[in-house]
N, C-alpha and C positions, 0 to 999 in steps of 0.2 A: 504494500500500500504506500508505505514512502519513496517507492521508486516513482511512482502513478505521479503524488502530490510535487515530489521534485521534478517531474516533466509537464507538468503546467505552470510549475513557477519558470523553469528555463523556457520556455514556449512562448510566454504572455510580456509580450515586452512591458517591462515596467512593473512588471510583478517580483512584490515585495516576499511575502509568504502566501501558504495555501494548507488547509488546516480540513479534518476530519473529524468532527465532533458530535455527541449524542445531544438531543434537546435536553440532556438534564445537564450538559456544561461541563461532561466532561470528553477531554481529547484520547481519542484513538490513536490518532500519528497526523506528524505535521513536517512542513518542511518550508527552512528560507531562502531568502537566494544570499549569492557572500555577500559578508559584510552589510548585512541589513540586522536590524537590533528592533524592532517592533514587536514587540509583545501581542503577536496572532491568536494567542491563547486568553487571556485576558477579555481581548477584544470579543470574541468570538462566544465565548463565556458571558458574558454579558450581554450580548446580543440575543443569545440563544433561545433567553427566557421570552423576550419579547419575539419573537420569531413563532413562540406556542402560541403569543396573544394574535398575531397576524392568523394562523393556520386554524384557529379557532374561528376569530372572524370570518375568515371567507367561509367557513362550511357555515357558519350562521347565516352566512349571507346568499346562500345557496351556489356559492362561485366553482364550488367543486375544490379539488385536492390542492395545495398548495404544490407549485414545482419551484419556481423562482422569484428568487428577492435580491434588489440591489438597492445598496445604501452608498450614494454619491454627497460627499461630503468636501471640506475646501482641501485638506491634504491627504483625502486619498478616497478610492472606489473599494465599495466590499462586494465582491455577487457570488451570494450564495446558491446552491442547488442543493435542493432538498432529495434523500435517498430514497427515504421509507417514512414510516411515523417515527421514526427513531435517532436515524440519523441526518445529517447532512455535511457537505464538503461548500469550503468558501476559499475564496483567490483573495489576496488585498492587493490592490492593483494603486502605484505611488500617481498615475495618472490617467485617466479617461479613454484616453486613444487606442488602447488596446481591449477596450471595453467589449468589444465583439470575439476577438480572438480568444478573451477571457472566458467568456457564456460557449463559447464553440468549443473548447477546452474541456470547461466541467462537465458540457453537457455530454461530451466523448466518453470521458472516464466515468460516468455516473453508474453505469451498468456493471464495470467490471469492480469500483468497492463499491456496490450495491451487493456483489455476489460474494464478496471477500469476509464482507460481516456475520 
């Protein structure tokens, strides 16, 4: 699984870490790229909770299953992809512009640690 998450961080230009986490916050595997210091876990950890309150909402909302979440913020992009009801995997991307190659990334690998869980 951290071969997976270190080839979407070396993939994504601009990608900072990319991290493997359960909704209850905590980390399966994760990986950064050199010389990057961002606390992906943390971050992600703290997302996580709020991430239930989204997935909750849409099914209230009759929207169907949650698949993806992106959090675009001023020093940096998060987009998650959700696994299962359990899991999900997120890219922190240092700028926008690879914002696509990001989502086309996770959405590649989502199957194989979907299956690895």
């Amino acid at each position: 699984m951290r071969e997976t998450l270190q080839k979407i961080v070396d993939n994504a230009p601009g990608a900072k870490a990319a991290i493997l986490m359960g909704f209850d916050g905590i980390t399966v595997e994760s990986a950064l790229a050199p010389e990057v210091d961002d606390d992906i876990e943390s971050m992600a950890m703290e997302f996580s909770f709020r991430f239930l309150e989204l997935r909750a909402a849409a099914e209230s909302l009759e929207m169907g299953a949650l698949s993806d979440i992106t959090i675009k913020a001023e020093y940096g992009t998060l987009l998650v992809r959700c696994l299962n009801d359990e899991y999900f995997v997120a890219v922190l991307l240092g700028d926008a512009r690879s914002f696509g190659k990001g989502r086309w990334l996770l959405r590649s690998a989502a199957a194989f640690l979907a299956s690895e869980l």
